[in-house]
VOGU-3710 file (C-alpha; in Angstrom, 3 decimals, decimal comma):
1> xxxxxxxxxx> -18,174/-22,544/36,108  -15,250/-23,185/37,958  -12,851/-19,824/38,432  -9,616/-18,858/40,438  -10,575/-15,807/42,481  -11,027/-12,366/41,051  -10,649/-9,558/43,427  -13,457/-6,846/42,793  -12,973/-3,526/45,180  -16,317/-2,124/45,803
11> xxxxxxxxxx> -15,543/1,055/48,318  -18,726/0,505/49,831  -21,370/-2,405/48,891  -24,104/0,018/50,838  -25,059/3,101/49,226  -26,938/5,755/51,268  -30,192/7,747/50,314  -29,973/11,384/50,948  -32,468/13,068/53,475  -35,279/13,963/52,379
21> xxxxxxxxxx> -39,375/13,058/53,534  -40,607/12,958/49,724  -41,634/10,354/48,593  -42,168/11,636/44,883  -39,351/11,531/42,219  -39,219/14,812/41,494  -36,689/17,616/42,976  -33,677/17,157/44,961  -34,665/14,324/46,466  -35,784/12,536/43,215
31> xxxxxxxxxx> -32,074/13,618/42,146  -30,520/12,238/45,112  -32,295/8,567/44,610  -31,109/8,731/40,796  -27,723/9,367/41,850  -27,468/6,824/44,933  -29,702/4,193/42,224  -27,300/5,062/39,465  -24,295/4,314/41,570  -25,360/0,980/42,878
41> xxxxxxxxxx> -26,436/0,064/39,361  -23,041/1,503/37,816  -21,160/-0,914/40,505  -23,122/-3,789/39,769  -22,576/-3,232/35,858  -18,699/-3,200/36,619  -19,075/-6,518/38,888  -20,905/-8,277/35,952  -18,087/-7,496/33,727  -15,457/-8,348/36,303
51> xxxxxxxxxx> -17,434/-12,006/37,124  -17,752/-13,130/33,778  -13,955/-11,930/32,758  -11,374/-15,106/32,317  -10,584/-16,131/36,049  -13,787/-14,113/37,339  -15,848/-14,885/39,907  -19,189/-13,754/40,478  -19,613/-12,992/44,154  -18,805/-9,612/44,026
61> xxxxxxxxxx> -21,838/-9,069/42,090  -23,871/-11,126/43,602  -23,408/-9,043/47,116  -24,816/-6,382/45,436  -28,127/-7,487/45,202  -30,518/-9,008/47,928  -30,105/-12,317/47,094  -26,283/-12,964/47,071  -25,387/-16,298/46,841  -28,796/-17,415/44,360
71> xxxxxxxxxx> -27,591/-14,537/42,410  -24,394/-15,056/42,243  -25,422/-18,722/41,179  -27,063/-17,130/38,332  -25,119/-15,594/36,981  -22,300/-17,830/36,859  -24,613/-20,624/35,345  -25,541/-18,213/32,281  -22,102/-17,267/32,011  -21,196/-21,535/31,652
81> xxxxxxxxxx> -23,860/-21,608/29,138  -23,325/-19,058/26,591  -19,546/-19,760/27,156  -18,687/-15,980/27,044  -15,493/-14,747/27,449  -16,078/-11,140/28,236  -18,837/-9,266/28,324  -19,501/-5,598/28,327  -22,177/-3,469/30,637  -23,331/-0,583/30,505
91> xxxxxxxxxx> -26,137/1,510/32,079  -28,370/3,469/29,468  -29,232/6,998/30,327  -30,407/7,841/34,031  -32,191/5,703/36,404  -36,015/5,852/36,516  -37,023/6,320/39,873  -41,162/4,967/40,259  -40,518/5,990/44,552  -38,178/6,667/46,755
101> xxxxxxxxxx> -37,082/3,221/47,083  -37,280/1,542/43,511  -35,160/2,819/40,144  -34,447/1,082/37,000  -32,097/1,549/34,472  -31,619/-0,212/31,021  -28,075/-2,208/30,432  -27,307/-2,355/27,229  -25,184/-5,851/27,237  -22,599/-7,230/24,835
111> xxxxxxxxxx> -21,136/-10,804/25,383  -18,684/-12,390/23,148  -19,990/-15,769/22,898  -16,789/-17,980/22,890  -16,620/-19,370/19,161  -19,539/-17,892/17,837  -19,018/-14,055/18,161  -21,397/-11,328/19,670  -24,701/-11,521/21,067  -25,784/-8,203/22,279
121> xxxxxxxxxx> -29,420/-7,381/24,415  -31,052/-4,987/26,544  -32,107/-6,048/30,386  -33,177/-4,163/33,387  -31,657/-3,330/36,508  -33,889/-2,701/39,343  -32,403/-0,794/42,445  -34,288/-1,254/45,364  -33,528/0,314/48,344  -34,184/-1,135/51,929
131> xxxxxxxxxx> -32,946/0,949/55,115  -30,279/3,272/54,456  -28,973/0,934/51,761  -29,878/0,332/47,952  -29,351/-3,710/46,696  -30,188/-4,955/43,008  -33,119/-7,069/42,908  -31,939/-10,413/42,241  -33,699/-11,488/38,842  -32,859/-13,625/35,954
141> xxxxxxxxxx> -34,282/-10,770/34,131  -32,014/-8,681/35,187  -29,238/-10,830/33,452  -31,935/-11,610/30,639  -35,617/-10,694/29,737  -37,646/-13,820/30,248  -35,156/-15,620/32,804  -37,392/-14,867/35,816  -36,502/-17,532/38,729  -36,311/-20,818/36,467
151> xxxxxxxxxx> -35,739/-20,321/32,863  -32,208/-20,455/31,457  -30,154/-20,024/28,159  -28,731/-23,001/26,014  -26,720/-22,101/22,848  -25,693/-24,103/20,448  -22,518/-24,008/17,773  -22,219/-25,144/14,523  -18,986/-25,758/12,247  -19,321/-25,378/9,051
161> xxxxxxxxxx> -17,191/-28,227/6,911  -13,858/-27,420/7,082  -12,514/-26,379/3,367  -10,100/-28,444/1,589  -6,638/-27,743/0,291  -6,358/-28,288/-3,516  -2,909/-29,156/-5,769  -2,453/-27,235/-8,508  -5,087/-28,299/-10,272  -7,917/-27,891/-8,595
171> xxxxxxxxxx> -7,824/-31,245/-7,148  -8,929/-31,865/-3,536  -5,779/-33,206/-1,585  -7,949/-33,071/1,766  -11,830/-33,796/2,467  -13,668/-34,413/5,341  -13,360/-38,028/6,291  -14,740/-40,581/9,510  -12,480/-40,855/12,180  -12,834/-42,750/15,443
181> xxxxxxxxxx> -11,714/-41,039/18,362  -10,441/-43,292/21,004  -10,718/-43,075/24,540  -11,244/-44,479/27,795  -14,332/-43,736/30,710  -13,215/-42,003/33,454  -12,851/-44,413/36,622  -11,627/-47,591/37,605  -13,034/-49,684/34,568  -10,178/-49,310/32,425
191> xxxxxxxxxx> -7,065/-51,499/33,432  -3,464/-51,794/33,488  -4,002/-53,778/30,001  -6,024/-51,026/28,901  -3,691/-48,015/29,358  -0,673/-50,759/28,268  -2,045/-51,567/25,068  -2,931/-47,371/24,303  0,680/-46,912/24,175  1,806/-50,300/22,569
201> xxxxxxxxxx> -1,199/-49,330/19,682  -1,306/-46,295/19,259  1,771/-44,186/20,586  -0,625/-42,435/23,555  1,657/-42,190/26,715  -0,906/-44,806/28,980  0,501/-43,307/32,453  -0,436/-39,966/31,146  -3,627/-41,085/30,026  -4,512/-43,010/32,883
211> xxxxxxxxxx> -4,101/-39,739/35,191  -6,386/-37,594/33,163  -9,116/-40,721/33,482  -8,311/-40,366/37,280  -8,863/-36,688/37,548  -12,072/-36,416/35,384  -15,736/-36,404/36,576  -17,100/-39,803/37,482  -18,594/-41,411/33,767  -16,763/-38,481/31,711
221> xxxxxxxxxx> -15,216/-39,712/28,290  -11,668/-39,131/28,205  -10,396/-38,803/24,747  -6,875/-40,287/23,722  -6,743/-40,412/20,279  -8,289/-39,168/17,176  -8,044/-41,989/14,465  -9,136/-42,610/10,822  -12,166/-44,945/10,970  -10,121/-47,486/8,705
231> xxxxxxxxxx> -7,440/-47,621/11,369  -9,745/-48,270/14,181  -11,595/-51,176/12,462  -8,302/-52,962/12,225  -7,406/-52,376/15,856  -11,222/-52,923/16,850  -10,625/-56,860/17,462  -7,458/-56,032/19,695  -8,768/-53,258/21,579  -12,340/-52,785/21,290
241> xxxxxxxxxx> -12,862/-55,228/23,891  -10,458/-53,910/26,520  -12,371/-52,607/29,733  -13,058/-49,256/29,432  -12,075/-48,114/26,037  -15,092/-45,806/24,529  -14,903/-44,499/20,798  -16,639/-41,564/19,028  -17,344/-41,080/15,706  -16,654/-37,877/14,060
251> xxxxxxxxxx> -14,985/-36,316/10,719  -11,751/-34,366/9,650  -9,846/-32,967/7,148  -7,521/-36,048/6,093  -5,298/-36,417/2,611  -6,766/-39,640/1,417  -3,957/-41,297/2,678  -2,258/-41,139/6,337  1,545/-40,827/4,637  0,281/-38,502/1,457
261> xxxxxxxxxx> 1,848/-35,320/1,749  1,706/-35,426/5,481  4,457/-33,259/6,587  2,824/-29,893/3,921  -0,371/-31,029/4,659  0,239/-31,212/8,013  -1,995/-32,597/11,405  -4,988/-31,831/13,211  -5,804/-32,535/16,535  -7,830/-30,961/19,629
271> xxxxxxxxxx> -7,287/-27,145/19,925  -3,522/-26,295/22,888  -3,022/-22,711/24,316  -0,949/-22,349/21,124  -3,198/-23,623/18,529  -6,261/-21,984/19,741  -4,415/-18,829/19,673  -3,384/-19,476/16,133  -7,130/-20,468/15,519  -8,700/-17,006/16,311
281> xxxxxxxxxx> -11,415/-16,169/18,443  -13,999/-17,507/16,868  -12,345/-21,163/17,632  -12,916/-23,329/20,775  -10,842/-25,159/22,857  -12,952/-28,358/22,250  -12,359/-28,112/18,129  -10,052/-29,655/16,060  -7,782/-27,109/15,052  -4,509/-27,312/12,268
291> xxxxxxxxxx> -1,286/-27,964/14,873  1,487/-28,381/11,700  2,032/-27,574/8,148  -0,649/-25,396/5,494  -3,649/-27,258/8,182  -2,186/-24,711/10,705  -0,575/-22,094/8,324  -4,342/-21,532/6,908  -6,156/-22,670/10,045  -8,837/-19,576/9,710
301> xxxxxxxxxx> -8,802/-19,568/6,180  -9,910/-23,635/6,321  -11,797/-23,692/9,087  -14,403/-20,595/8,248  -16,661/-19,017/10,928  -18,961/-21,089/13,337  -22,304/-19,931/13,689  -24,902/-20,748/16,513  -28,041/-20,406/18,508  -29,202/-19,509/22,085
311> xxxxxxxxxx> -32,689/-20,228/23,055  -34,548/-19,669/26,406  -35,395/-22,220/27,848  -38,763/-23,157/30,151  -36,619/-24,330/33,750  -39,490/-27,077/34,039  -40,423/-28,176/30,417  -36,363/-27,755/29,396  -38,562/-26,603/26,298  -37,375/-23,850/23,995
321> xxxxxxxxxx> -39,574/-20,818/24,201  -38,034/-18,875/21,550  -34,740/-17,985/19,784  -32,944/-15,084/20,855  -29,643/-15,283/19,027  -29,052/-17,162/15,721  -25,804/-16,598/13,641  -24,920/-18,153/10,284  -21,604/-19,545/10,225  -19,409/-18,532/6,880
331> xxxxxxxxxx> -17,609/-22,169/4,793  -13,850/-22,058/4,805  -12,370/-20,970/1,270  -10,021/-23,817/0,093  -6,240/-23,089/-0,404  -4,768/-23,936/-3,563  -1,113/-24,925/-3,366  1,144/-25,515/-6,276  1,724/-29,425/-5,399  1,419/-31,779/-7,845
341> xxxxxxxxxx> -0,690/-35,088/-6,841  0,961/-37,443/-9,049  4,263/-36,308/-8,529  4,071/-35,541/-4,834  2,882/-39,964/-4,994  5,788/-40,708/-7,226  8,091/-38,722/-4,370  6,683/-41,229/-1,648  6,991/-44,024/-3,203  10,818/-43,080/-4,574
351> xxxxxxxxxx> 11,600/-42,906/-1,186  9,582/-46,135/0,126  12,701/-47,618/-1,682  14,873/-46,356/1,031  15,307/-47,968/4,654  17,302/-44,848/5,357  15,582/-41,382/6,242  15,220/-39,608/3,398  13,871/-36,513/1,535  12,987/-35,296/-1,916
361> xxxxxxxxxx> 11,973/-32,298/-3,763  10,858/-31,210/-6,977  10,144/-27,522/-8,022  9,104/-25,952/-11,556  12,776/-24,364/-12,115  11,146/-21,433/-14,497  8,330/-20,187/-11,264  10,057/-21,744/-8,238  6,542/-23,234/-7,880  7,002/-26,552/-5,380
371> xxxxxxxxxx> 5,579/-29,766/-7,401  6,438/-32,383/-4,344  8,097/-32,583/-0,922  8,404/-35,474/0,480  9,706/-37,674/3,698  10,417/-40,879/3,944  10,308/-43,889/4,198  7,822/-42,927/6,709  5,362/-40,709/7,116  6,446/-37,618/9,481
381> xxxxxxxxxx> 5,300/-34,596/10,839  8,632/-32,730/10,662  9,089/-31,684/7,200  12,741/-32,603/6,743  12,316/-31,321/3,376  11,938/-28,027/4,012  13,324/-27,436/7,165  16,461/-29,597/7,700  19,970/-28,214/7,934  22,251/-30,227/5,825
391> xxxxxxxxxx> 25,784/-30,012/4,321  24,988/-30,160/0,817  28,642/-31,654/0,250  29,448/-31,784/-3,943  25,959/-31,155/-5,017  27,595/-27,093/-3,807  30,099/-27,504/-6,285  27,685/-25,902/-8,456  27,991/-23,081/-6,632  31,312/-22,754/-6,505
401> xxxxxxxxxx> 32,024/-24,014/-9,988  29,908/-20,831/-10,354  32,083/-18,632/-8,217  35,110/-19,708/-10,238  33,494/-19,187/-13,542  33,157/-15,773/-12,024  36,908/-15,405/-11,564  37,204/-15,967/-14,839  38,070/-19,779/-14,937  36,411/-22,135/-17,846
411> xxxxxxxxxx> 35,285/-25,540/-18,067  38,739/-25,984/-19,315  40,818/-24,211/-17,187  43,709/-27,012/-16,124  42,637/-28,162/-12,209  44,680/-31,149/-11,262  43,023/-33,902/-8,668  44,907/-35,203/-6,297  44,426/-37,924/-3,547  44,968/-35,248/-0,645
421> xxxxxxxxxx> 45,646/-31,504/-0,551  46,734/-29,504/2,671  45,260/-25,825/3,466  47,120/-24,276/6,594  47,448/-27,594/8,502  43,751/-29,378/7,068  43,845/-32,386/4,919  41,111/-32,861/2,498  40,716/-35,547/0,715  38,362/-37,031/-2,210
431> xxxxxxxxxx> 35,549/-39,714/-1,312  33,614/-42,570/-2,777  36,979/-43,898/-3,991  38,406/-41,171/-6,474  41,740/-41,801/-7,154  43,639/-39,000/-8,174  44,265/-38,595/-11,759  46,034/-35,515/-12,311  45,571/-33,245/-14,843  42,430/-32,540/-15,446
441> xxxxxxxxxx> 39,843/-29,686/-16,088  37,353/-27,918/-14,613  34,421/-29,754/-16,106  36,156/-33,442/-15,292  36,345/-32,170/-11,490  33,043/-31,801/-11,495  32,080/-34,974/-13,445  34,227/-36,674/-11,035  33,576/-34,787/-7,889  36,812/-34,280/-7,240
451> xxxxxxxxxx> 36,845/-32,286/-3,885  41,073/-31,372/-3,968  40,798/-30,221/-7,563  38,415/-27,413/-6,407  39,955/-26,310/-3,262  42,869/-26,049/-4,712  41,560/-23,212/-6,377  40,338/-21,682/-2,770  42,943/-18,785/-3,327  41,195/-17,260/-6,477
461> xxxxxxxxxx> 38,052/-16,313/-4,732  38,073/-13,369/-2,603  36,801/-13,769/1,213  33,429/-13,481/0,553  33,530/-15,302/-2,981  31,216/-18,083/-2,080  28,526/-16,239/-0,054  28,235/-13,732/-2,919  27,911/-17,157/-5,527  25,587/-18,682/-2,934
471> xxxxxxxxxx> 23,362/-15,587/-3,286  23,105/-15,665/-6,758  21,082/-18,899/-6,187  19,248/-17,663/-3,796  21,130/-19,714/-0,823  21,168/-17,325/2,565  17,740/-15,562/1,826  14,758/-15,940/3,958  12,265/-17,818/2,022  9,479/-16,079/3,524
481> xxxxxxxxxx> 7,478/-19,756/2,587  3,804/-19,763/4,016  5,311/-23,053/6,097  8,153/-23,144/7,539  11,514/-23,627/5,762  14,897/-23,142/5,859  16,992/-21,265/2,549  20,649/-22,353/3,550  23,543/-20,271/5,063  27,028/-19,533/3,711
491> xxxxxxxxxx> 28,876/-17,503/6,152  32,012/-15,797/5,477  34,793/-18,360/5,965  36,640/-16,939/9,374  39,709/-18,115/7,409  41,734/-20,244/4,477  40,475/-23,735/5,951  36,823/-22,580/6,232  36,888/-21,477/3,003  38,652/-24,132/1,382
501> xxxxxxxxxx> 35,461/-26,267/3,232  32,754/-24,399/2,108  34,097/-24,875/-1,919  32,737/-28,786/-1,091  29,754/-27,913/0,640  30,967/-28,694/3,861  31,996/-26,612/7,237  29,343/-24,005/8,544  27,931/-24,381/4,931  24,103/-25,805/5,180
511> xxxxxxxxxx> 20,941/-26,347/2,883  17,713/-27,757/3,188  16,675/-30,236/0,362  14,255/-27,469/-0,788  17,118/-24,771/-1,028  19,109/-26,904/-2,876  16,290/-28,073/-5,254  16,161/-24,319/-6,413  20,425/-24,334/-6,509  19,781/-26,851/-9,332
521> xxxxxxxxxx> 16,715/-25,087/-11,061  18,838/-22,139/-11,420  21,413/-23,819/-13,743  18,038/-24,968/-15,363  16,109/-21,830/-15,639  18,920/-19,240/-15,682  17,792/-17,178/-12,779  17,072/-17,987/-9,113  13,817/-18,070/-8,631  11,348/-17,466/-4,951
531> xxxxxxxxxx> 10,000/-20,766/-4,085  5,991/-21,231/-3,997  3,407/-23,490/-2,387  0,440/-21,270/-2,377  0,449/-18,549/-5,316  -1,090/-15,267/-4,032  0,364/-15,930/-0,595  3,781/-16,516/-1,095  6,224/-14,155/-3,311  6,841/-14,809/-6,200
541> xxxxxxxxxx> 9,520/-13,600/-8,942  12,899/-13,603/-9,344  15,181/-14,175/-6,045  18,506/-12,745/-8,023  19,605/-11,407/-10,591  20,235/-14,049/-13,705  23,316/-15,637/-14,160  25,784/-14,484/-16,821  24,646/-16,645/-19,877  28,470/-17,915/-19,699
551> xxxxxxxxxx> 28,236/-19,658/-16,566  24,942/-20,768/-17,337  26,336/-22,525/-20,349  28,879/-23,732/-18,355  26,678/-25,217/-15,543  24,612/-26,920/-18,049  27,228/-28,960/-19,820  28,885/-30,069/-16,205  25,947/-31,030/-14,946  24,682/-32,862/-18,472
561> xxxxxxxxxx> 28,104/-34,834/-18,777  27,938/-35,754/-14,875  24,754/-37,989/-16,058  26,102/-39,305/-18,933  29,662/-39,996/-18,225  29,914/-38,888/-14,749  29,201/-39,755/-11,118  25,720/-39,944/-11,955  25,494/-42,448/-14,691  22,585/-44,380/-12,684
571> xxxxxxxxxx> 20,369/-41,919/-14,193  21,195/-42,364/-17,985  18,361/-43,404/-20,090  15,851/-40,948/-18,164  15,692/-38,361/-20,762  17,994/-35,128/-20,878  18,542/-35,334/-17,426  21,560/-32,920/-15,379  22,419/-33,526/-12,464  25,337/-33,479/-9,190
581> xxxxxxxxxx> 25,903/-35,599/-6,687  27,022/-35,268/-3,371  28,217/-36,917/-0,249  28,782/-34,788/3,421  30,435/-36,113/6,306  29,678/-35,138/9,361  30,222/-36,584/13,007  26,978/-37,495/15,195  27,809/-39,260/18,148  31,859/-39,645/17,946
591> xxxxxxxxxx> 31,561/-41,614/14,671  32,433/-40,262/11,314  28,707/-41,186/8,921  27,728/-39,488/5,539  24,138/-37,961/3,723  23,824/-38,386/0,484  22,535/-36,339/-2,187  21,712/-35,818/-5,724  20,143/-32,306/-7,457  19,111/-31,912/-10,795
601> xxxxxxxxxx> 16,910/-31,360/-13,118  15,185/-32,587/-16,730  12,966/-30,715/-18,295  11,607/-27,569/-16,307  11,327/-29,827/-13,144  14,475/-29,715/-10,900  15,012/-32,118/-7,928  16,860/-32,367/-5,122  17,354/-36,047/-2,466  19,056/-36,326/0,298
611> xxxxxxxxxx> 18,855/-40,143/2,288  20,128/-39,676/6,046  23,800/-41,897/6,524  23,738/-42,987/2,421  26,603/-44,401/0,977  27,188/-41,592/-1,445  24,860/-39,479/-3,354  26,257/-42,448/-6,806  24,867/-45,465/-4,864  22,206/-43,989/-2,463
621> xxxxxxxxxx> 20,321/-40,762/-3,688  20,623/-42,034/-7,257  18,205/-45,007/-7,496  15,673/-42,937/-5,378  16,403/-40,057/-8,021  16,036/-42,668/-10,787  12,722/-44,496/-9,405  11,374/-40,632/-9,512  11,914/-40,072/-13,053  11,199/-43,123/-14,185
631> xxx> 7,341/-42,425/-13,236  6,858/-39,215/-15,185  8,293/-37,449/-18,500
//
């Protein structure tokens, strides 16, 4: 095993025998060989432990015994083969002196077998002493009963089948399914076309690849990529025949689809620094370990416990002679999340309509329970869903249609809309073509999304109005989700323009898709609710206190009579459906672009989409919305 040096100080590697011209074991001279035995033995035990430590090296021990460097060889090669990571040592009672010059004492060793666990035994150190100095006889046995001069120790792991992670009801949304992994052999076989056509196929950086082939062992297999076995059998004709491209067979636990559900689900691949950590100690740097989403969240909980085997081994035969460990590994226990399957497919292929990056989400407004998150129009890892920072734009007028409500304002209360209003210097004006039309109400703003007919109202709300309205929909808490995601932020405004921003969901104001999901299954349900992917895990309950049953009211007619004669028409003849749209600006790369959105909800299902530089949430987040509800009542 290859190490970096470990420094061992021994403060003398030569122990001295006290006078004495007995020969016996008995008296003080018997006491003197026990204690010069027992020391040389002691140091020894410590050296072992030091030499098969992470970054150890066993030289140290090996000069303690009279055959250093075969020793030291030894030991090192048992260490390789049971993989251990650290080992404990230590000498049993008092040495057993037969003479003068030979003791033994019992080690009672405990290794911890790199993804397996513990494998504990009992050897025998023998402390001979030559001269003036005492050595450790250099025996396999001493390392292992039965390894003598030419026997050795070969273990064996097993994985159990990796558990699967179940929707809501009960079904299996992952399984253990072929792959191909894809590589290359290590040498000069494998050509500029080779390492070209890795990265034109299959996204694998070839330079990178080609220097890992150039720095492995002669022959060595040099893996790239780990594949589903459909994918490789359509790339087989364009790459199988490419000098030096190898493939292995293998299993994993896929979705039954490479795009379902791909960003909760979440990748595996072979084990980093960081995902091994993640994985526990039982886990090895050669598995295939959960790197994103519930794969990685539940990593131990999916993957279960290896067990394994070590068997001595005859050095001539390479026959087993017996078993001396065995350990039965434990299954993974399945984690049941609250996704729907059928809904999360509707979700992807809503947003398969869309050449625009996109994201939708739908939650059971009365449990916060998540039904579908999705990404599209392509498959990715990041779950934009969950974790992107947005400015909801109108879709927050619910909130502060809310906040207003709370001032004591009505659906009817008189709010003119005009083309532009000015707060302290800032112009705001409407979008998606709104011409002003005067007077107005409350509930026609919001039909119309009429962004100066609600900041003109920025003076009723005290300074922290809106962040106290936010929280009542749960917007600014952590959502403590067993993945990672993102609950929104509404600071206090610094001043009158900040605020007047926030009232359209705009300025330091920002949502995921998932935070806003649960702003619209609050009008639904009445209270904010704690979202949920996997009940038992993460909390559940109530998130605020309900909503005053007037604003409730209130919320639920806006939102109704925004569907049916409001900025979201598109979705009329879907049912009772409620719903807000929204469009933020913001300014990415000195140009002025817009997201769009839409939140609702019919039913006890509430939704939220945003699509990445839409037109407006009318003419961009609305068909998605509508191809969604169209595929379920």
């Amino acid at each position: 095993m290859k190490r970096t040096t470990a420094i061992v100080c021994l403060s003398s590697l030569l122990i001295t025998a006290g006078c004495s011209d007995s020969k016996s074991g008995g008296g003080k001279s018997g006491n003197d060989e026990q204690k010069a035995s027992g020391a040389i033995i002691k140091q020894f035990a410590d050296a072992w432990v030091a030499a098969w430590a992470p970054d150890g090296k066993p030289d140290a021990a090996g000069a303690l015994t009279d055959n250093p460097t075969v020793f030291a060889k030894r030991l090192d090669d048992t260490d390789t083969a049971l993989v251990a990571s650290t080992v404990t040592v230590a000498p049993q009672g008092d040495p057993k002196c037969s003479d003068a010059n030979n003791c033994t004492q019992e080690l009672a060793v405990e290794a911890q077998l790199r993804g397996i666990g513990a494998m504990k035994w009992t050897s025998t150190a023998t402390a001979v002493k030559t001269g003036d100095a005492w050595k450790i006889k250099a025996s396999g046995d001493t390392i292992y009963p039965g390894l003598g001069d030419n026997n050795y120790l070969k273990r064996v792991r097993a994985l159990p089948a990796r558990a699967s992670i179940l929707d809501r009801n009960g079904v299996a949304l992952t399984a253990n399914r072929p792959v191909v992994i894809v590589g290359v052999a290590s040498g000069a076989k494998a050509t500029a076309a080779t390492y070209a056509a890795f990265t034109k196929y299959l996204d694998v950086d070839g330079a990178k690849l080609a220097a890992r082939a150039k720095a492995a062992p002669a022959g060595q297999f040099v893996d790239a990529i780990t594949i589903r076995a459909e994918e490789w059998e359509a790339l087989r004709p364009t790459m199988g025949k490419l000098p030096g491209v190898l493939t292995m067979g293998g299993t994993q636990s896929l979705p039954p689809t490479a795009t379902f559900a791909k960003s909760l689900i979440g990748t595996m691949k072979t084990a980093t620094a960081d995902t091994l950590k993640n994985a526990g100690t039982t886990a090895s740097a050669q598995d295939q370990v959960g790197t994103t989403g519930l794969q990685y969240a539940f990593q131990q909980q999916l993957a279960g416990t290896p067990g394994g085997t070590v068997t001595l081994r005859d050095g001539k035969t390479k026959l087993s002679i017996k078993t001396v460990f065995s350990q039965k590994g434990t299954a993974g226990k399945p984690v049941k999340t609250t996704l729907d399957t059928a809904m999360q497919k509707s979700a992807e292929a809503a947003l398969a309509t869309s050449k625009l990056p996109a994201s939708l989400v739908a939650v059971q407004a009365s449990t916060g329970q998540i039904l579908a998150a999705a990404n599209g129009p392509t498959p990715a890892s990041y779950n934009r869903a969950f974790q992107g920072r947005y400015a909801p734009g109108s879709t927050f007028k619910i909130v502060t249609s809310a906040a207003l409500i709370g001032s004591g304002e009505t659906g009817a209360t008189a709010l003119p809309c005009t083309n532009t209003i000015n707060v302290f210097g800032k112009t705001f004006k409407n979008y998606d073509g709104l011409a002003a039309y005067g007077a107005g109400t409350m509930q026609k703003a919001f039909n119309e999304s009429c962004n100066t007919a609600f900041i003109s109202q920025h003076a009723r709300l005290p300074k922290d109005g809106m962040t106290k309205a936010a929280a009542m929909f749960g917007i600014g808490r952590d959502l403590n989700l067993s993945i990672n995601a993102y609950g929104g932020q509404v600071p206090l405004p610094k001043d009158d323009v900040a605020e007047a921003a926030s009232m359209i969901g705009q300025g330091t104001v920002t949502a995921s898709p998932l935070a806003i999901s649960l702003v619209a299954a609050t009008v639904d349900h009445g209270t904010a609710m704690k979202p949920v992917l996997v009940p038992g895990k993460d909390a559940a309950g109530a998130a605020a206190s309900p909503l005053p049953a007037a604003t409730v009211a209130a919320l639920r007619t806006f939102m109704r009579t925004t569907v049916t004669s409001g900025t979201a028409s598109v979705l009329a003849g879907n049912g009772a459906v409620a719903a807000k749209t929204g469009t933020a600006e913001l300014v990415s790369g000195g140009k002025v672009i817009t997201n769009a959105w839409m939140a609702g909800y019919r039913g006890d299902v509430a939704f939220a989409v945003i699509v990445e530089g839409g037109e407006s949430g009318s003419h961009t987040a609305g068909p998605i919305l509508k191809t969604f509800l169209s595929s379920f009542k």
